[in-house]
The first five atom37 places (N, CA, C, CB, O) and aatype in JSON, in Angstrom:
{
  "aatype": [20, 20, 20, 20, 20, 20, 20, 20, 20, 20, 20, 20, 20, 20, 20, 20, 20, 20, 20, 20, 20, 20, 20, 20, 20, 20, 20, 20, 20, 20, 20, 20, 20, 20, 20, 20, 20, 20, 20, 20, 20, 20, 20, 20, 20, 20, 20, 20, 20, 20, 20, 20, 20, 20, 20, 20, 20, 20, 20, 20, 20, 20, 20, 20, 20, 20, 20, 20, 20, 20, 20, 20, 20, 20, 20, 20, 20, 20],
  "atom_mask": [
    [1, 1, 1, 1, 1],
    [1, 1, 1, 1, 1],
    [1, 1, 1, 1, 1],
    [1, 1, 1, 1, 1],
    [1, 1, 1, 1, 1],
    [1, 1, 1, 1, 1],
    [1, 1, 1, 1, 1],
    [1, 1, 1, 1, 1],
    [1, 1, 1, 1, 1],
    [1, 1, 1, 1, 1],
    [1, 1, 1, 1, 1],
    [1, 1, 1, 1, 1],
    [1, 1, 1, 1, 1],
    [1, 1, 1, 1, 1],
    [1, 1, 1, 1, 1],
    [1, 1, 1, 1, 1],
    [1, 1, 1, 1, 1],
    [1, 1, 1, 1, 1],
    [1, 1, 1, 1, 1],
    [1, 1, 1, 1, 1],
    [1, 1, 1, 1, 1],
    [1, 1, 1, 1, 1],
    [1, 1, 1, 1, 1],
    [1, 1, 1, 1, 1],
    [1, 1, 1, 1, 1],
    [1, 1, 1, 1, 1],
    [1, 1, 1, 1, 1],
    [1, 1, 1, 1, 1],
    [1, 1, 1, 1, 1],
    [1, 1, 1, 1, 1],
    [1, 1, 1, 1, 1],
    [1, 1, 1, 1, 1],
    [1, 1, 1, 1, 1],
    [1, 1, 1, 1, 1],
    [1, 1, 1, 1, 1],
    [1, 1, 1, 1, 1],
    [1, 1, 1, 1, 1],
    [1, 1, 1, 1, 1],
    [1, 1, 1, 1, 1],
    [1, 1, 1, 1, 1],
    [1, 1, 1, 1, 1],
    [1, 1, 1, 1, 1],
    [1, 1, 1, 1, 1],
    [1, 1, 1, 1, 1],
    [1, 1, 1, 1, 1],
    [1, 1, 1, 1, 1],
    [1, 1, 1, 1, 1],
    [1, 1, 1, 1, 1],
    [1, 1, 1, 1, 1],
    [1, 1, 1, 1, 1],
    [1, 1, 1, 1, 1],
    [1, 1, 1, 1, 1],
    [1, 1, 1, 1, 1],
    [1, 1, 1, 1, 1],
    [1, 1, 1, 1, 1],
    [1, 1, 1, 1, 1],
    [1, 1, 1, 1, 1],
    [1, 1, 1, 1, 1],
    [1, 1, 1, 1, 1],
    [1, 1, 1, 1, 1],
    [1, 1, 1, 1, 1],
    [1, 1, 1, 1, 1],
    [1, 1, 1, 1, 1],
    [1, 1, 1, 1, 1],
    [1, 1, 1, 1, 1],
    [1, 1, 1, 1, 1],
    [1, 1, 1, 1, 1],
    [1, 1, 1, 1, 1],
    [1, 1, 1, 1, 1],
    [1, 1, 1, 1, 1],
    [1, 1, 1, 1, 1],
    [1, 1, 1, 1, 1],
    [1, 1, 1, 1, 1],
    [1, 1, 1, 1, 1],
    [1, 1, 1, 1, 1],
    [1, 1, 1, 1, 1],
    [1, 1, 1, 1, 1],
    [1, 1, 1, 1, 1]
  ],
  "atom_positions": [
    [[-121.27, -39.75, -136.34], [-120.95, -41.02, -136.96], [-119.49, -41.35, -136.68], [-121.23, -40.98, -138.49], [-118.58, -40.56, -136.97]],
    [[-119.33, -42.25, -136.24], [-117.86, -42.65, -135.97], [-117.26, -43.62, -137.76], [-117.92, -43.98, -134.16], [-117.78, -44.36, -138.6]],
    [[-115.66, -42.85, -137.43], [-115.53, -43.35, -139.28], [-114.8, -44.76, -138.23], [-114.03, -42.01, -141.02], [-114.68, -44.69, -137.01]],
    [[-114.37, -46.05, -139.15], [-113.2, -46.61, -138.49], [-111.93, -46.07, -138.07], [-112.87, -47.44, -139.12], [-111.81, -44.85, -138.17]],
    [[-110.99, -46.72, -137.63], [-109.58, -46.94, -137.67], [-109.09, -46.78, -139.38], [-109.27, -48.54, -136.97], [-109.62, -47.23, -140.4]],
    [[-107.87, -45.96, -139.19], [-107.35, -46.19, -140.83], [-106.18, -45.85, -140.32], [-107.94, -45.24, -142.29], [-106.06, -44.75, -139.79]],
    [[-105.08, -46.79, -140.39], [-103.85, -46.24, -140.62], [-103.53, -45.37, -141.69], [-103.1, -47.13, -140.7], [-104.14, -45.13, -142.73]],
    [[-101.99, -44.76, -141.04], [-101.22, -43.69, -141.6], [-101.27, -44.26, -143.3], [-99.51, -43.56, -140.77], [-101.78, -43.59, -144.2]],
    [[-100.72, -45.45, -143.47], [-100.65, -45.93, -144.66], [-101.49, -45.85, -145.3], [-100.38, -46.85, -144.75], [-101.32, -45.08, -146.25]],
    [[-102.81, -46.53, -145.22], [-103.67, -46.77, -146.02], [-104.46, -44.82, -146.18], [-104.66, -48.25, -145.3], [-104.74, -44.43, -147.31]],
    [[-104.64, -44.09, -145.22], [-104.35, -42.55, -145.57], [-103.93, -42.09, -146.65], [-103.54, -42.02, -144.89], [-104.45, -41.39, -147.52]],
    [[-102.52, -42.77, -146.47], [-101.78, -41.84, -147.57], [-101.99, -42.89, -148.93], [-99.84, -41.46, -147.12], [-102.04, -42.32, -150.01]],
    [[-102.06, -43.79, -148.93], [-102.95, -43.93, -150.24], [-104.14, -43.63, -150.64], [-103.08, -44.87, -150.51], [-104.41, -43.35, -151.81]],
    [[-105.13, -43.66, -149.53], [-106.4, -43.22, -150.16], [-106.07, -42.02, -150.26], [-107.7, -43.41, -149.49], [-107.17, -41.57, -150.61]],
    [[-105.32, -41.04, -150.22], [-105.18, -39.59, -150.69], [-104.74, -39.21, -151.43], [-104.83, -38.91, -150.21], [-104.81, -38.04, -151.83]],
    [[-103.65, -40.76, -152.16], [-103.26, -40.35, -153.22], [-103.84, -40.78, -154.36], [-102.18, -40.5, -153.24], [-103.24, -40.62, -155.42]],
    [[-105.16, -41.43, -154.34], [-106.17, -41.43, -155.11], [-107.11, -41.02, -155.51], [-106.42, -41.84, -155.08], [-107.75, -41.15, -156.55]],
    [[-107.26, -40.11, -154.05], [-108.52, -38.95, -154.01], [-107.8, -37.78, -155.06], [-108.89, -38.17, -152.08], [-108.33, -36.93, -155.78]],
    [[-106.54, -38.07, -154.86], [-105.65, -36.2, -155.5], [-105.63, -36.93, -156.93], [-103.31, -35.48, -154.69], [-105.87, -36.22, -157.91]],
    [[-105.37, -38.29, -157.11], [-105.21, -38.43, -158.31], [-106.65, -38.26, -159.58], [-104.55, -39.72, -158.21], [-106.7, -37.77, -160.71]],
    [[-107.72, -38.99, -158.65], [-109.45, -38.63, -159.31], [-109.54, -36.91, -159.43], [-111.01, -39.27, -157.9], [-110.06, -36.51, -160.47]],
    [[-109.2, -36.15, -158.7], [-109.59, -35.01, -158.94], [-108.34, -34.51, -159.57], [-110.15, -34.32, -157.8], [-108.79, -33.69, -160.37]],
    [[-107.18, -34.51, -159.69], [-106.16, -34.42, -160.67], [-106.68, -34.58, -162.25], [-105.12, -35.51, -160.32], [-106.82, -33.64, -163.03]],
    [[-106.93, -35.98, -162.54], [-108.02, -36.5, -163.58], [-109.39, -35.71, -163.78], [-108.44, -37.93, -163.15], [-110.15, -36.03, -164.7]],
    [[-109.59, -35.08, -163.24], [-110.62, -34.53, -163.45], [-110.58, -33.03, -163.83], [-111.29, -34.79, -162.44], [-111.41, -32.44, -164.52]],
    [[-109.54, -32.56, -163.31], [-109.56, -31.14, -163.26], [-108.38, -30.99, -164.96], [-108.81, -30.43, -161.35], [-108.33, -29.97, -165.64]],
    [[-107.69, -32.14, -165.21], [-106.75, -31.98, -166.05], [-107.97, -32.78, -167.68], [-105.03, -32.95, -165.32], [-107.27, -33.1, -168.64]],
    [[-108.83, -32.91, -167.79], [-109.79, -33.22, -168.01], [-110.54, -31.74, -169.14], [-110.32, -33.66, -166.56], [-110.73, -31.34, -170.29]],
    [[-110.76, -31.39, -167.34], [-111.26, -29.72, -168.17], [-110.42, -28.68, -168.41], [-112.26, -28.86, -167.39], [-110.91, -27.76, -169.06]],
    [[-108.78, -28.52, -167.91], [-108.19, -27.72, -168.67], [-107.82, -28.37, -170.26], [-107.02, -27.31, -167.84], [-107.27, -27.61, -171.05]],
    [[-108.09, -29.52, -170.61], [-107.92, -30.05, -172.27], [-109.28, -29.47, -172.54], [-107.74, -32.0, -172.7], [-109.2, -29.18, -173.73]],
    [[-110.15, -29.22, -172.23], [-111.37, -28.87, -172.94], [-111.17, -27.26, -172.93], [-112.83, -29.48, -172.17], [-111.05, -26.78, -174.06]],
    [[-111.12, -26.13, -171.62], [-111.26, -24.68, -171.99], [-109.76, -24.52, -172.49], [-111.77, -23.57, -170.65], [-109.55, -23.34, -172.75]],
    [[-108.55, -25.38, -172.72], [-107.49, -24.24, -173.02], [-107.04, -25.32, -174.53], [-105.93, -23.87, -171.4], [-105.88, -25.34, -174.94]],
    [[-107.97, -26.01, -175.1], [-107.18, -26.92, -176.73], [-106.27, -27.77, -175.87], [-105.96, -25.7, -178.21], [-105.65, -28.31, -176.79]],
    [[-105.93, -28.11, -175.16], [-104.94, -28.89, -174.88], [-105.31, -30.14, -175.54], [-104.69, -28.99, -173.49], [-106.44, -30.62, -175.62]],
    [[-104.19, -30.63, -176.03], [-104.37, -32.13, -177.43], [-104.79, -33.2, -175.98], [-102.09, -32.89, -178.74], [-104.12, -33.38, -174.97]],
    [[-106.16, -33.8, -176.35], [-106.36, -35.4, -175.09], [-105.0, -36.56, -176.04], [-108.96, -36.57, -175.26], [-104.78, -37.21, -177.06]],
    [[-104.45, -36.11, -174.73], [-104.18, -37.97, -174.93], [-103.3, -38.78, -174.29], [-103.71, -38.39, -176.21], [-103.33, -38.58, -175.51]],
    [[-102.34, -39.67, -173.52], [-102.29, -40.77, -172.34], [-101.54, -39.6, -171.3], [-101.2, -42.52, -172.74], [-101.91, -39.35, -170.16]],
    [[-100.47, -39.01, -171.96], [-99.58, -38.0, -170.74], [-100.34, -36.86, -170.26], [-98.15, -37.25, -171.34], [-100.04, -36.41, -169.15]],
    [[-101.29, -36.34, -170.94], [-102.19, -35.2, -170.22], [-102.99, -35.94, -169.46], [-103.09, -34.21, -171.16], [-102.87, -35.85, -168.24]],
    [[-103.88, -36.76, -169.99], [-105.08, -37.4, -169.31], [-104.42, -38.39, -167.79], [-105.93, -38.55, -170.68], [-104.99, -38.34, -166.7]],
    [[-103.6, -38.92, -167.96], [-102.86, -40.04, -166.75], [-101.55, -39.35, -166.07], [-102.23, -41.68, -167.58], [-101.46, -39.39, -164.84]],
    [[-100.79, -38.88, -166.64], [-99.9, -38.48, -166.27], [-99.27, -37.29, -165.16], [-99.75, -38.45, -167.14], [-98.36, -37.09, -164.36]],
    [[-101.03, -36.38, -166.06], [-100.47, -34.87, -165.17], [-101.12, -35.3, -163.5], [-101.49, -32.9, -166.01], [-100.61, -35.08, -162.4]],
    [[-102.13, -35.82, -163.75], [-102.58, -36.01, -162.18], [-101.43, -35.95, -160.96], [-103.27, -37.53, -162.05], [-101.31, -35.25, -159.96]],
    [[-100.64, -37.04, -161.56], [-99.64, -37.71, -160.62], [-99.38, -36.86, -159.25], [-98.23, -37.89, -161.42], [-99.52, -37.27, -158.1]],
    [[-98.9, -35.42, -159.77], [-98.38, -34.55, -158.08], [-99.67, -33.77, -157.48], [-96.92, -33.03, -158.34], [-99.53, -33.18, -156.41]],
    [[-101.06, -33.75, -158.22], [-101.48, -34.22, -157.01], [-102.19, -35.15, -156.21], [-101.76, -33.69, -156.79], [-103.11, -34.81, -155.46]],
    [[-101.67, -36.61, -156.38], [-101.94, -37.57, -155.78], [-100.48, -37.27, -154.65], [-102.14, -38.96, -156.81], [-100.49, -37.51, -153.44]],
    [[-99.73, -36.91, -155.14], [-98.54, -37.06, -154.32], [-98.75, -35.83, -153.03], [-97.05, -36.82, -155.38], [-98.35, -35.81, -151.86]],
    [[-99.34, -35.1, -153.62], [-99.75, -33.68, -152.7], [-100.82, -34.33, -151.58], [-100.67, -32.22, -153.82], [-100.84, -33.89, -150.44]],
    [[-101.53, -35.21, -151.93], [-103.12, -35.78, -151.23], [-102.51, -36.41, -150.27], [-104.3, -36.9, -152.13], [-102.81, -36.26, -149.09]],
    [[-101.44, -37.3, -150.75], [-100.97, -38.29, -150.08], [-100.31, -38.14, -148.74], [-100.23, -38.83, -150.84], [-100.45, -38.83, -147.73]],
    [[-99.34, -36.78, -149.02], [-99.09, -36.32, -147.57], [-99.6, -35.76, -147.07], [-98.33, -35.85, -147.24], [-99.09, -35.61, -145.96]],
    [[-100.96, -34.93, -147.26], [-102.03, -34.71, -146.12], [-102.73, -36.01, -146.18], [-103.11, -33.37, -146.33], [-103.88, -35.63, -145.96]],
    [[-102.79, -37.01, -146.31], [-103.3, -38.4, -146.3], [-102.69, -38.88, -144.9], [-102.79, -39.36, -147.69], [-103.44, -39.04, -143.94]],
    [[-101.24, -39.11, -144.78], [-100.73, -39.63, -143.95], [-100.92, -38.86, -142.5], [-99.52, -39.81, -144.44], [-100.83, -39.45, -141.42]],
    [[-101.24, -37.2, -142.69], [-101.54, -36.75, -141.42], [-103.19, -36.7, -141.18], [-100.84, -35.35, -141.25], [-103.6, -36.64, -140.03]],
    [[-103.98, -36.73, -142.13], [-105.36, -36.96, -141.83], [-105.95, -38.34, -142.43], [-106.15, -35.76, -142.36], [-106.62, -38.14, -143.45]],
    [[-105.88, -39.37, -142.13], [-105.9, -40.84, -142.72], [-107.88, -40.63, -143.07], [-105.22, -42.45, -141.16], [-108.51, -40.65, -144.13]],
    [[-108.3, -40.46, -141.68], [-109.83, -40.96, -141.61], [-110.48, -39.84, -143.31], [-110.78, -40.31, -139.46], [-111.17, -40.15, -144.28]],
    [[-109.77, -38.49, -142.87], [-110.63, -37.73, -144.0], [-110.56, -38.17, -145.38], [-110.25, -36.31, -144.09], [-111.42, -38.42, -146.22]],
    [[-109.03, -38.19, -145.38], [-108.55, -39.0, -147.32], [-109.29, -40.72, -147.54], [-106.04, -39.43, -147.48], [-109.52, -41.1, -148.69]],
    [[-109.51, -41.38, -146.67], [-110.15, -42.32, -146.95], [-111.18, -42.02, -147.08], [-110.07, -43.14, -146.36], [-111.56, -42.58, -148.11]],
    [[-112.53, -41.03, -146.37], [-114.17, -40.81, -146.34], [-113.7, -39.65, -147.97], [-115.13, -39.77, -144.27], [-114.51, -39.65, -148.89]],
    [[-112.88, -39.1, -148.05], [-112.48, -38.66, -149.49], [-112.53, -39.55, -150.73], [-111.16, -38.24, -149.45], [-113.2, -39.47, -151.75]],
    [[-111.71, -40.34, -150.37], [-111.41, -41.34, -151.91], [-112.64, -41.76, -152.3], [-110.43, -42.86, -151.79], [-113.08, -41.59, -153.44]],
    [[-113.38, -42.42, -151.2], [-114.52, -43.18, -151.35], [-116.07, -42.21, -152.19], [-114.79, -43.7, -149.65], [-116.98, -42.72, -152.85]],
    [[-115.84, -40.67, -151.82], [-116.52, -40.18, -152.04], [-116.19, -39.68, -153.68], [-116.68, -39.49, -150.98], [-117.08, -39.66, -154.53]],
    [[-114.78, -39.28, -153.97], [-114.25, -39.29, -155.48], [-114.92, -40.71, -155.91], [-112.33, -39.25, -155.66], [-115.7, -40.62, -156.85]],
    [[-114.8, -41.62, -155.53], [-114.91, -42.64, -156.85], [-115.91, -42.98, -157.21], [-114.39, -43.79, -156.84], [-115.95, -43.86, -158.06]],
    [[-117.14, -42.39, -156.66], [-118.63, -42.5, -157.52], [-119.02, -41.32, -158.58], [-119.91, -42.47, -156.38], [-119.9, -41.18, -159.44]],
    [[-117.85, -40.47, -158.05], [-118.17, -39.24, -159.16], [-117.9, -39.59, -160.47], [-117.34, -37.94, -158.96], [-116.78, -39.98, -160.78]],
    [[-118.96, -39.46, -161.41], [-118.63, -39.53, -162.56], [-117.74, -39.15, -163.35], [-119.2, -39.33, -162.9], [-118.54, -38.67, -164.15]],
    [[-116.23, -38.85, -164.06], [-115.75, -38.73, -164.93], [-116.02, -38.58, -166.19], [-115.33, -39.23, -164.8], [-116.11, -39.67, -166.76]],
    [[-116.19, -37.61, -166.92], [-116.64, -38.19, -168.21], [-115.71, -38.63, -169.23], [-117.41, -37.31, -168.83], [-116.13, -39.11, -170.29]]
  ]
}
């Protein structure tokens, strides 16, 4: 299957959305096995580095972090 064209840019954002959904997700279930209190700075906040982590393997692998993001954002969250 051929993916499109994706620039460097749009890469490194879709990677820093893919890092940020699974950031959100994984910071998610350490509030559930370790008591961590839910609420806006755990749940939104902690993601952040690794969207920032995604993002620069984003910019060197554009096509994967985009067929990535796309594939994070149907995953359910609960």
């Amino acid at each position: 299957m051929n993916l499109p064209r994706v620039s460097k840019k749009k890469g490194a954002f879709s990677g820093f959305i893919a890092g940020y959904l699974a950031g959100m997700f994984l910071s998610f279930f350490a509030m559930i096995f370790w008591n961590w209190e839910m609420n806006k700075v755990n749940l939104f906040l902690l993601p952040v580095p690794f969207g920032f982590i995604t993002s620069i393997v984003g910019w060197y692998f554009p096509r994967t972090m985009a067929a990535l993001a796309w594939l994070l954002a149907f995953i359910p969250i609960p």
